[in-house]
C-alpha positions in Angstrom: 107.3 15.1 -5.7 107.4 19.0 -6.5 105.5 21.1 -8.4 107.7 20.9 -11.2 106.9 17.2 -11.9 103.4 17.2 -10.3 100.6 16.7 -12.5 99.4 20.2 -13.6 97.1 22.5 -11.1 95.9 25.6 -11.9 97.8 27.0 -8.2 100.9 25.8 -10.1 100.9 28.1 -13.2 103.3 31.3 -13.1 101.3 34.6 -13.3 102.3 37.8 -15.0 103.4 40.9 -13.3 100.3 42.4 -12.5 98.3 41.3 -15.5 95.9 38.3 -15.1 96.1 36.2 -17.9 93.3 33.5 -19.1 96.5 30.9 -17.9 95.9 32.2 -14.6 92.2 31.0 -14.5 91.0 28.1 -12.7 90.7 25.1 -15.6 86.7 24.1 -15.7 85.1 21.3 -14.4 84.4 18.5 -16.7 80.4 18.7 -15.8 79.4 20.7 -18.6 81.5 18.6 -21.0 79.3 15.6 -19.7 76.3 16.9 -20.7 77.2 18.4 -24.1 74.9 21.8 -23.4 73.9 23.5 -26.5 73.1 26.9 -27.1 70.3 28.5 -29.2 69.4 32.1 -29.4 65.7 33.4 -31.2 64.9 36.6 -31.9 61.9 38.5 -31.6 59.7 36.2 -34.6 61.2 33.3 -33.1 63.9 32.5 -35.9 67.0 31.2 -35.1 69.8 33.6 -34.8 72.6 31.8 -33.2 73.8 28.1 -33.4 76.2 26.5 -31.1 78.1 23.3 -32.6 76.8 21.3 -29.5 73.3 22.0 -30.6 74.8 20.8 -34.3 75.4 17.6 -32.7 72.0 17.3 -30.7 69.9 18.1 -32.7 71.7 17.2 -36.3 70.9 20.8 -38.1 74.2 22.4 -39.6 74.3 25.9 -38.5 73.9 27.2 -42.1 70.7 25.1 -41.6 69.1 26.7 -38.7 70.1 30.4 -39.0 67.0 32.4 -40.2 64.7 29.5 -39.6 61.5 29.4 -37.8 62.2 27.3 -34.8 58.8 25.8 -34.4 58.8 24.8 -37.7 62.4 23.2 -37.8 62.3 21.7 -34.7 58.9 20.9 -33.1 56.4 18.9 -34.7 52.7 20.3 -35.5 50.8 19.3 -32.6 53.0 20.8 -30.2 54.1 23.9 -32.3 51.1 25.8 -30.4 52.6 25.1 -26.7 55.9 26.3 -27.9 55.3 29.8 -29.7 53.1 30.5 -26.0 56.3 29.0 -23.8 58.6 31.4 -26.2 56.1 34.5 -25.6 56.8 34.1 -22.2 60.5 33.7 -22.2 60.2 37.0 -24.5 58.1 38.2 -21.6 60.9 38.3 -19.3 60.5 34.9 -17.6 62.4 32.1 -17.3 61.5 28.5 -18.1 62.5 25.3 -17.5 61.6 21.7 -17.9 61.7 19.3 -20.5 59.9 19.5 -24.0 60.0 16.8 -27.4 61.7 18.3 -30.1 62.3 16.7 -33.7 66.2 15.9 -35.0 66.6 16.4 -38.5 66.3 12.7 -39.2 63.3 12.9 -38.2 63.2 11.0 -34.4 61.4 12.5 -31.7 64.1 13.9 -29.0 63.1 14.9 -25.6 64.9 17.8 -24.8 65.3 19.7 -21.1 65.7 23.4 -21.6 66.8 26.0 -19.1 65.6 29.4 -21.0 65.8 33.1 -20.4 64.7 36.8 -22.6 68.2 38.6 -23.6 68.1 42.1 -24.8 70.5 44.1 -26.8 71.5 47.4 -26.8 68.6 48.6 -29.1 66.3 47.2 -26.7 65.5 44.0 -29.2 64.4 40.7 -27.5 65.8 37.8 -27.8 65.1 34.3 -26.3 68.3 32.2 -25.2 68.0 28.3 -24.7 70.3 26.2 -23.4 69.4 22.5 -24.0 70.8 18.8 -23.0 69.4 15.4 -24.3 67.1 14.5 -20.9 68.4 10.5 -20.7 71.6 12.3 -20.5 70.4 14.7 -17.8 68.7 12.0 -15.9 71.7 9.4 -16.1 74.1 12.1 -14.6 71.3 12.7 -11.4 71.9 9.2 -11.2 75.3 9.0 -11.2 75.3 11.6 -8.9 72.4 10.4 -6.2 74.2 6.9 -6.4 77.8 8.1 -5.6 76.5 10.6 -3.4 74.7 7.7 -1.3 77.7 5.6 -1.2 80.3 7.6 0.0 77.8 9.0 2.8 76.2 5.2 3.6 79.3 3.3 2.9 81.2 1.6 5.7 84.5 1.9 4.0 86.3 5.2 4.4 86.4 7.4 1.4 88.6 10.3 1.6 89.6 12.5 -1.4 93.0 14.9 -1.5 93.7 17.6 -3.7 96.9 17.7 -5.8 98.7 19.5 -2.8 97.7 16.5 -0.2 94.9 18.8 1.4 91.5 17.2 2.6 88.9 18.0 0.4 86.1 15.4 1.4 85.6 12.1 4.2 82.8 10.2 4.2 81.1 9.5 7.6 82.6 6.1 8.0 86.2 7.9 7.6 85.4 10.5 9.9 84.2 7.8 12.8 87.1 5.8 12.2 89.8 9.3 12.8 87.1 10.3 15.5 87.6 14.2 13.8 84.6 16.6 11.7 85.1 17.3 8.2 85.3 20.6 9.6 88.6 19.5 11.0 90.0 17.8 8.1 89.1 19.9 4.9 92.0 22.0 4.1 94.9 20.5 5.8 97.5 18.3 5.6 97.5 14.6 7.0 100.2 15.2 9.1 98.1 18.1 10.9 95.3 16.0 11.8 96.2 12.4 12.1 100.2 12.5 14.1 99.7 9.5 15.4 100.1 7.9 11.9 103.6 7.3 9.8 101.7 10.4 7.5 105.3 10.5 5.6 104.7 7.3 4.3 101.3 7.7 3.6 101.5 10.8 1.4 104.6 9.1 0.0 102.6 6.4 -1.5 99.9 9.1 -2.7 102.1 11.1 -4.4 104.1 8.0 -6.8 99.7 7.8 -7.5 99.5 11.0 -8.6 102.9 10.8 -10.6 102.5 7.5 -12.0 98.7 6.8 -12.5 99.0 3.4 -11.3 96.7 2.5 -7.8 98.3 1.2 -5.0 95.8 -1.2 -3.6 96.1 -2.9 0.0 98.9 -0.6 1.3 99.4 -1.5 5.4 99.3 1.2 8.0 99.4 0.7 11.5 98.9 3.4 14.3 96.9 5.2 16.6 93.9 8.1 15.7 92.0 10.2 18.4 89.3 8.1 18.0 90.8 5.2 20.2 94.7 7.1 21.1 94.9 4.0 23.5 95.5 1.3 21.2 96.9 0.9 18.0 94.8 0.2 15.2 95.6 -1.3 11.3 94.1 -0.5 8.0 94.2 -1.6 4.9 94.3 1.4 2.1 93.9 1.6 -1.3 94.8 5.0 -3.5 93.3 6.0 -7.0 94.2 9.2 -8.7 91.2 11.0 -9.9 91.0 12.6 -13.4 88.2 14.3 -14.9 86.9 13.1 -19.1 89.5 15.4 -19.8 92.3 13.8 -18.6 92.7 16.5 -16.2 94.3 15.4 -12.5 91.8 15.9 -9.7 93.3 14.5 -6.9 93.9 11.8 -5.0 91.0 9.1 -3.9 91.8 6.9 -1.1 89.9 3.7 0.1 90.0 2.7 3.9 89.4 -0.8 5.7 89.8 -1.3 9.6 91.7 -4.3 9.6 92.3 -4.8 13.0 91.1 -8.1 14.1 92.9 -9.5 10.9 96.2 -7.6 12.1 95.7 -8.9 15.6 95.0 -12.7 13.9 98.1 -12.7 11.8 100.0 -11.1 14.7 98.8 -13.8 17.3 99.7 -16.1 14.3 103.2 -15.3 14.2 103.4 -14.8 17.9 102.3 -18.4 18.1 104.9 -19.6 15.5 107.9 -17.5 16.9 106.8 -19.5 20.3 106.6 -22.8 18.9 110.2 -21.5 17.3 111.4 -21.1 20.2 110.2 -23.6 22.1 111.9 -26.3 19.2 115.3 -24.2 19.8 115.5 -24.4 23.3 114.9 -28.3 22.5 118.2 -28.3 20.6 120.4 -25.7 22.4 119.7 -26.2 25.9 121.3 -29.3 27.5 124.1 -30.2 24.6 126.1 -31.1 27.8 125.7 -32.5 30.9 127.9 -29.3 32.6 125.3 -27.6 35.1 126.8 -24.2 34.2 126.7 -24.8 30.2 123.4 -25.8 30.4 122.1 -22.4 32.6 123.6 -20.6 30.3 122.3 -21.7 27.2 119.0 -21.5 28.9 119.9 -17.9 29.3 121.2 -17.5 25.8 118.0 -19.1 24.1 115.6 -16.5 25.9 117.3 -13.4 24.7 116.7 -11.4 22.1 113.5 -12.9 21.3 111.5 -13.3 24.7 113.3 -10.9 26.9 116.3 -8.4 27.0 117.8 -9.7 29.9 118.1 -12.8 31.4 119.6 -14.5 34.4 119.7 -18.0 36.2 120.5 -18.6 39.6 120.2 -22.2 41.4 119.7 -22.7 44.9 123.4 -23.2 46.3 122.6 -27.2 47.4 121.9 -27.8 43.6 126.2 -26.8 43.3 126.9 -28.7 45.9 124.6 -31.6 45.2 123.1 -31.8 48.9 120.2 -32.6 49.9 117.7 -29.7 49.0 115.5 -26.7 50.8 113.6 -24.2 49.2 114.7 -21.8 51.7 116.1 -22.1 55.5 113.9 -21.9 58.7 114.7 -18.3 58.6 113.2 -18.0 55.1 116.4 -17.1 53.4 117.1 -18.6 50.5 120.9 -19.7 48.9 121.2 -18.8 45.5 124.6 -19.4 42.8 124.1 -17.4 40.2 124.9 -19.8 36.9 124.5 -17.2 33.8 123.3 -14.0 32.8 122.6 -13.0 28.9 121.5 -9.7 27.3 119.8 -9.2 24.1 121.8 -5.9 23.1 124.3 -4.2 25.3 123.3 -3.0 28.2 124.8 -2.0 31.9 121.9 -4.0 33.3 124.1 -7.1 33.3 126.1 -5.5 36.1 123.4 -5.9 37.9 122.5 -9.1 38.1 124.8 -11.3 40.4 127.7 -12.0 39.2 128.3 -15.7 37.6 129.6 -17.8 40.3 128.6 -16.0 43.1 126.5 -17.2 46.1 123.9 -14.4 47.2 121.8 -14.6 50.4 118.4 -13.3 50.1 115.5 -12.6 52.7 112.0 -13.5 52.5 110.7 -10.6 50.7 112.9 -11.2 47.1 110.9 -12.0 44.6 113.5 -14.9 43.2 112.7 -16.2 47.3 109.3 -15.8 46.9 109.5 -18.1 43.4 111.5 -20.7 44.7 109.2 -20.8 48.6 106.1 -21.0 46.6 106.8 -22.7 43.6 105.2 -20.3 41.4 106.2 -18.0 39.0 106.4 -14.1 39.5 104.6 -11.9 36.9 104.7 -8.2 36.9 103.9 -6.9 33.6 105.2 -3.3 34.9 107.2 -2.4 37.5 107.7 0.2 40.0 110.5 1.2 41.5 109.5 -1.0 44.8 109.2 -3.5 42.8 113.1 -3.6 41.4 114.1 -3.0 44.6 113.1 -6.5 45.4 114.4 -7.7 42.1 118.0 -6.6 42.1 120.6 -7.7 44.6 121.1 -3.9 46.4 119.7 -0.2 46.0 123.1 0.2 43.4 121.5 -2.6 41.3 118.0 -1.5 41.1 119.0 2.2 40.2 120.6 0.8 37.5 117.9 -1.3 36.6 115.4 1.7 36.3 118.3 3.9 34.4 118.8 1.1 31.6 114.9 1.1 31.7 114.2 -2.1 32.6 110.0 -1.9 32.8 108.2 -5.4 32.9 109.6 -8.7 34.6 108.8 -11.9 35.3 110.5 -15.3 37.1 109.6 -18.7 36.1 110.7 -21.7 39.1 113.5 -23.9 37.8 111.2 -27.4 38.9 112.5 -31.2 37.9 110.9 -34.2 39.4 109.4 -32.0 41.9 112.2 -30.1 43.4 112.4 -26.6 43.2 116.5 -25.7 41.6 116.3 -22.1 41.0 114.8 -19.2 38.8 114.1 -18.2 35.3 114.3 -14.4 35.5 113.6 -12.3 32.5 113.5 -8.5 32.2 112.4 -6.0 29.3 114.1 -2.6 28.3 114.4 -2.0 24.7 111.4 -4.1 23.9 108.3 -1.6 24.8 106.1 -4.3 25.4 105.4 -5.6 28.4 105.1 -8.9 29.4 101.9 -11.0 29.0 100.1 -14.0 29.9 101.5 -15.8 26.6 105.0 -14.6 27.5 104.5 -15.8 31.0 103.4 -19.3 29.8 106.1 -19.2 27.4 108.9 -18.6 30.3 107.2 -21.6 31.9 107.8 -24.1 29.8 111.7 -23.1 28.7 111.9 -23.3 32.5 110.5 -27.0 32.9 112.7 -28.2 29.7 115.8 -26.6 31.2 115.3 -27.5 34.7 114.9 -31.2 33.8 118.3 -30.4 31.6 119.9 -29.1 34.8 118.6 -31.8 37.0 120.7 -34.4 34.5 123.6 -32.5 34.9 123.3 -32.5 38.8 122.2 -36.2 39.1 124.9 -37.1 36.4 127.6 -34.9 38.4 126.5 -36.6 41.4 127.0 -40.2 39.8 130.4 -39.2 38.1 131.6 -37.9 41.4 130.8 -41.6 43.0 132.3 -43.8 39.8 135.5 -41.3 40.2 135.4 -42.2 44.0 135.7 -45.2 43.5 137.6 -45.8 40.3 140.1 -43.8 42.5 139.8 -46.2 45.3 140.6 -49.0 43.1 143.3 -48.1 40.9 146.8 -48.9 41.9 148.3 -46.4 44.0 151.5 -44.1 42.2 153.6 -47.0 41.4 157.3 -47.0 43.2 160.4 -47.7 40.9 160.7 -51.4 41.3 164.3 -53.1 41.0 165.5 -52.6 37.8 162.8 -50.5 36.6 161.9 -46.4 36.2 158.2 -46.2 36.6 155.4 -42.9 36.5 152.2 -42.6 35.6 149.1 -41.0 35.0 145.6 -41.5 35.0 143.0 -38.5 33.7 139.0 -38.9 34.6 137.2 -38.0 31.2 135.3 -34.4 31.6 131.9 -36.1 31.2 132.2 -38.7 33.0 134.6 -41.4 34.5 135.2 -44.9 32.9 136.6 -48.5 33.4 140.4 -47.2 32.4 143.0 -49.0 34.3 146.6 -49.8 35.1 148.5 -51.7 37.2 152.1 -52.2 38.4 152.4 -55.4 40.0 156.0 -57.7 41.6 156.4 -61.0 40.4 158.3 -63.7 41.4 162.3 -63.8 40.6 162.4 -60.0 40.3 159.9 -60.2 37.3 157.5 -57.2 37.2 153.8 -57.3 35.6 152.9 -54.0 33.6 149.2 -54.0 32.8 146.9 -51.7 31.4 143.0 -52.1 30.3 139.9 -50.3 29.7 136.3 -51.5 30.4 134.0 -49.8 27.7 131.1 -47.8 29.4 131.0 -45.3 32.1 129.7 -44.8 35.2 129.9 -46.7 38.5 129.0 -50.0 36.4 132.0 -49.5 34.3 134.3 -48.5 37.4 132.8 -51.8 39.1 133.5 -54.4 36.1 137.1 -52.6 36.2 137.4 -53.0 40.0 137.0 -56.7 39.5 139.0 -57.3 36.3 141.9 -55.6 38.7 141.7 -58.1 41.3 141.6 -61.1 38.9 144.7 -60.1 37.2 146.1 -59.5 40.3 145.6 -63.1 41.4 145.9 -65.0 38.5 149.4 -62.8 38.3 150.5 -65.0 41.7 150.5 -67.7 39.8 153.5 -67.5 36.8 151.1 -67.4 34.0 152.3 -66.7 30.9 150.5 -63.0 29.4 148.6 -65.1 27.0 147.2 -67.5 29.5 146.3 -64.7 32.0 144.0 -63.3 29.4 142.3 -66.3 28.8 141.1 -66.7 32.7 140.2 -63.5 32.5 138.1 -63.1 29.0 136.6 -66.3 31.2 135.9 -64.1 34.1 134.5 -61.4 31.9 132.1 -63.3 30.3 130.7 -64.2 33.7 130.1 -60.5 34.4 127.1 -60.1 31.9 127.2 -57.6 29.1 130.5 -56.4 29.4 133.8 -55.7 26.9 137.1 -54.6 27.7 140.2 -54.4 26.2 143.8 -55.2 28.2 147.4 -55.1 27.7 149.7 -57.2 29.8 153.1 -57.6 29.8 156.3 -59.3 32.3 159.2 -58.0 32.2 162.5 -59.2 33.5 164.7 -56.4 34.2 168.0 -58.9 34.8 167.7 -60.1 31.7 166.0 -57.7 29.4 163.4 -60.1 28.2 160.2 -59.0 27.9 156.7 -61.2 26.9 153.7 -59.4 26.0 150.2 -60.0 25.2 146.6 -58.0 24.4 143.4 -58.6 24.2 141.8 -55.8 21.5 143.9 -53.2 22.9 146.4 -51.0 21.8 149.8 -51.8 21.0 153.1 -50.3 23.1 155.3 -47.8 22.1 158.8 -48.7 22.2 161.6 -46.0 22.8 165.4 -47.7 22.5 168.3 -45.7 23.4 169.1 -43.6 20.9 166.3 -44.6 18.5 162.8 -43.2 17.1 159.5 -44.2 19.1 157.7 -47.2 17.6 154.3 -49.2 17.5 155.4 -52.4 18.6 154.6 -55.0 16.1 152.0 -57.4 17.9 148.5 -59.7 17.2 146.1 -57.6 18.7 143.7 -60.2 20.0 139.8 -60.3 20.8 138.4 -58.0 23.9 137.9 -59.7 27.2 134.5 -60.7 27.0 134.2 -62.1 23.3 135.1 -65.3 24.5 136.7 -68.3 22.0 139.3 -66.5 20.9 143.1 -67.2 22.1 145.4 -65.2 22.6 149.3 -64.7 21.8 151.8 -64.1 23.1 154.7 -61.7 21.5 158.8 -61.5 23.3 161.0 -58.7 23.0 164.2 -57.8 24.3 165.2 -54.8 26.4 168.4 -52.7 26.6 169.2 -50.7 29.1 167.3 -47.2 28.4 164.4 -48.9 26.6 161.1 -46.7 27.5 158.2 -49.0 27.0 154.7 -47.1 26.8 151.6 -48.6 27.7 148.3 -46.1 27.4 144.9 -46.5 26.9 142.8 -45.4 23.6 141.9 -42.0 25.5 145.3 -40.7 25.6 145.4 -41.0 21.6 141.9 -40.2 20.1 139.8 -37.6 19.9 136.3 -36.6 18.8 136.2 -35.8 15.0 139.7 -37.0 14.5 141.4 -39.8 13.7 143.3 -42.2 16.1 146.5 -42.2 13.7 147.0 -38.2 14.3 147.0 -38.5 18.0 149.3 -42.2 17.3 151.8 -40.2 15.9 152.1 -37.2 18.0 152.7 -39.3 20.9 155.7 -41.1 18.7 157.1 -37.8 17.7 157.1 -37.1 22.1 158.1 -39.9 23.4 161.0 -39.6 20.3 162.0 -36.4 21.8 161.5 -36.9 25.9 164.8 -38.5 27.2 164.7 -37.0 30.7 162.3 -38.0 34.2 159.5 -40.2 33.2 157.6 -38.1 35.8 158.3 -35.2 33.7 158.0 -36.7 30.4 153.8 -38.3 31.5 153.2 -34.5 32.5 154.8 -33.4 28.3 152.2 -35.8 26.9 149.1 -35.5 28.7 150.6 -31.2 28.1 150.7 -32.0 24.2 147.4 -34.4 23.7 145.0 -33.5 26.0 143.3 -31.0 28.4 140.1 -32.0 28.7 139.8 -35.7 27.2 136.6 -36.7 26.1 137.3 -40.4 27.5 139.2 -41.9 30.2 143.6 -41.4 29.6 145.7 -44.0 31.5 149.4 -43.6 31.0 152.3 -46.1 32.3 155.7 -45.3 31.3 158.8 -47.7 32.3 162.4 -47.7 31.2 165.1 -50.5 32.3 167.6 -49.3 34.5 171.5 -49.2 33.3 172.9 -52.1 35.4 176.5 -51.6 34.9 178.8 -51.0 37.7 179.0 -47.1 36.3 175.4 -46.8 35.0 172.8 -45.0 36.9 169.2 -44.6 36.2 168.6 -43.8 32.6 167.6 -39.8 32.5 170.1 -38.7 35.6 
């Protein structure tokens, strides 16, 4: 605000050119106004000679009423007429008198009246007597006024301060003065900015000048910041502002109301400290371990810690965690193996070049502090660090220069530790952020580190058991399946990411040149899924030996199911007869064939599509079709077809629209589709692909 559009101030005014006019003048104080002084002048008998219009109003006589009167007579009553003509022969005297004498008001009521009086003389050398009088309950309820604001502002423990228009100190009360640790000596006269830098004074004054424009108080205004009484640690206060006008209406200044409220500052902080904790704590719940991929889960460990507990984080496992082996904090030597898994930063920063890159196995001595964490089991706080420390806390004197450059300041590591094995390290680092860590922070790191390490334990132990179910899934699916007489045969089989199922298929020679195509899929994963499979194998390898029709084959073996406890599968099996192009098929809950015929568009084959294995009760049919040379029959399990969030009948007709189009190598064809549907499939894909041979004397192998 300006002086143009401050409220007005006597320094404001414009002067003349070298004349001083009555504009120029201070404006008075409102004091006088207060006390409504009026002003009587005797002369040398004592009769009035001059009336002010104050002493109208305090004493009720008009001026033409008073003038030329006897003033004993008009205003004191008889008994104390005498004491008044001898306190007026003193005044007349030369001496002044003061104190407080009853007077009479024109209607008659008895006034008491204090006078200040004094002789005048003129330039004859006549006397004259000059009183200046106030009504005394007026008087004595302005000493009040006074004596009881005075004793506040000096006793109160709430800082008063009071600002002239132009933001200068004009008074602090003894509290204040405590509380900025300066003398009024050092604060009348100047600015806030001069005495108190260690405040945000802009604001301050800002919000005491829209007071001083407006009118309107500003109460409970927050400041936060440091004074020289206590430049260590930051204080808050609580402020109110309150322009000051005299009865006039004239602007004063600014009055401003101050409250330490530190502890309650330091409260609400811990408050929301505590919540932002408890905030995080509940996010790391639902971010960290969405999957059961070790690396995924590091890093959203990583993730979940920056911006809001640190500015840079990094996870590194101890190298047997990778490799699932059998695990040691650190080697006889007391070296320790670490992979580093992830690495996150808050804002960006050159300080993630210094952390090991993701992927990469570092081998560090006894003295690193992510050794020390992982030997000891114990997390490492250092709430500010030297440059020793980041020696010891980056991988090579490269790294920790440009740890200190990017201003990395406080750090702490928290032990990965699930089911009482140590896995790796928390570490966290602060740049931007100015505070350093604390005990709360340190706690905080702590338990992120036990939620995640138990997160990245279940991806190891679950690694470790998908590894095994693959292994032996593996082990028990048919090996790649030669081209039988009469037949083209390829196929594929594709673990799911997560983990490995009961998906199967089977190519198996019959008797009189027949050939058995089978495909199935055990629901579940894991070893027990791979197991159940293993076993439905072998039974429909045996009960294949005997010339069962499809539809009887999957009755002995919804039989056998049953028999294996709680356990579902679906199957599709199917003999063909290449010399004669006949074909008999039958399924148990799974998925129909697709049939190619030369020259023709891809189709579902039309078929009953049974109960699972396992139901039990239900039979089974049996469907015949015929085959001409060329004919690509497609058998495939659910996982080549359907994905998460979509439907099965997308992923059904993408794979008619292929195998429409593919009319060369089966080999190369399998490698199209699984190309087109899937990369990384959520479940188990088993693809078997076979097309009858041309059997004429000039036909070759359909595809050459």
């Amino acid at each position: 605000m300006t002086s143009q559009n401050r409220p007005p101030n006597a320094r404001d005014r414009p002067r003349g050119d070298g004349e001083a006019e009555l504009n120029d003048l201070a404006a008075p104080g409102g004091l006088l106004d207060l006390l409504r002084v009026a002003a009587v002048v005797l002369d040398s008998d004592g009769r009035v000679a001059l009336w002010s219009p104050e002493a109208e109003q305090l004493l009720g006589y008009r001026a033409s009423e008073a003038l030329g009167q006897n003033a004993a007579r008009l205003l004191v009553d008889r008994e104390n007429r005498r004491s008044a003509v001898e306190l007026f022969q003193r005044v007349q005297a030369g001496k002044m008198w003061a104190g407080v004498f009853p007077v009479r008001h024109k209607d008659g009521t008895a006034l008491r009246v204090e006078f200040r009086t004094m002789g005048l003389r003129d330039s004859h050398g006549d006397a004259y007597a000059l009183g200046l009088a106030a009504d005394e309950g007026t008087v004595r309820q302005l000493e009040t006024d006074l004596a009881v604001s005075g004793f506040l502002v000096e006793q109160s423990p709430v800082g008063l301060a009071v600002f002239d228009t132009d933001l200068r100190w004009i008074l602090a009360n003894p509290a204040l003065l405590e509380m900025n640790g300066l003398s009024e000596r050092d604060l009348r006269g100047r600015s806030l900015t001069d005495v108190l830098p260690g405040l945000d004074a802009s604001a301050i004054e800002g919000a005491m000048l829209h007071v001083l424009e407006s009118g309107q108080p500003l109460l409970d205004q927050q400041t936060v910041g440091r004074t020289p009484a206590d430049p260590d640690h930051e204080h808050a206060w609580s402020e109110s502002y309150y322009r000051l006008e005299d009865p006039g209406g004239r602007v004063l200044g600014i009055a401003v109301s101050v409250f330490d409220v530190s502890r309650r500052h330091r409260e609400a902080s811990e408050v929301a400290e505590a919540r932002e904790r408890l905030a995080l704590i509940a996010a790391a719940g639902v971010r960290i371990g969405t999957t059961l991929d070790l690396r995924q889960t590091a890093q959203e460990l990583a993730d979940v810690t920056v911006p809001r507990l640190a500015d840079l984080a990094a996870v590194d496992v101890l190298d047997a965690v990778v490799h699932r082996e059998p695990m040691a904090r650190v080697g006889a030597d007391g070296w320790a193996r670490f992979r580093a898994l992830a690495v996150a930063a808050g804002y960006p920063t050159n300080a993630v070049h210094a952390a090991d890159p993701v992927g990469e196995i570092a081998r560090y001595d006894p003295s690193r502090m992510i050794t020390r964490c992982v030997r000891d089991a114990q997390p490492i706080f250092l709430p500010q660090v030297t440059d020793g420390d980041l020696r010891r806390i980056a991988r090579d004197e490269a790294s920790a220069a440009v740890l200190s450059k990017e201003g990395v300041h406080s750090y702490l590591a928290a032990p990965l530790i699930a089911r009482g094995s140590v896995l790796g390290t928390l570490s966290l680092h602060r740049t931007i952020n100015a505070r350093p860590f604390d005990e709360q922070d340190l706690t905080l790191a702590c338990e992120l580190a036990t939620r995640a390490a138990l997160c990245i334990d279940n991806a190891r132990l679950y690694a470790r058991e998908r590894d095994a179910a693959l292994t032996l899934q593996r082990s028990l699916l048919s090996q790649q399946p030669r081209d039988l007489d009469g037949l083209e045969i390829a196929s594929r089989y594709l673990p799911a990411v997560s983990a490995a199922g009961g998906d199967w298929f089977d190519v198996l020679s019959l008797k009189d040149g027949k050939v058995a195509l089978v495909v199935g899929d055990v629901m579940g994963k894991g070893i027990h899924a791979a197991a159940i499979m293993g076993q439905l194998r072998t039974a429909t390898r045996a009960f294949a030996q005997l010339d069962l029709s499809p539809a009887e084959l999957l009755r002995h073996l919804d039989d056998i199911t049953i028999t294996l406890g709680d356990s579902i599968a679906t199957c599709l099996y199917a003999v063909c007869d290449p010399r004669s192009g006949r074909c008999l098929l039958s399924t148990a809950g799974h998925l129909p064939p697709v049939l190619v015929r030369p020259g023709g568009r891809a189709e579902l084959l039309d078929m009953p599509s049974g109960a699972p294995l396992g139901v039990g009760g239900v039979p089974f049919a049996s469907v015949e079709c015929e085959l001409s040379p060329g004919t690509l029959l497609a058998l495939f399990t659910d996982g080549l077809v359907e994905k998460r969030h979509q439907s099965i009948d997308v992923g059904l007709r993408t794979l008619l629209e292929l195998l429409s189009r593919q009319q060369g190598p089966l080999e190369r064809t399998c490698d199209q589709v699984l190309a087109a549907l899937h990369g990384a499939p959520d479940d188990d894909v088993a693809l078997l692909l076979a097309r009858l041979r041309d059997r004429s004397p000039h036909g070759g192998s359909a595809g050459q």
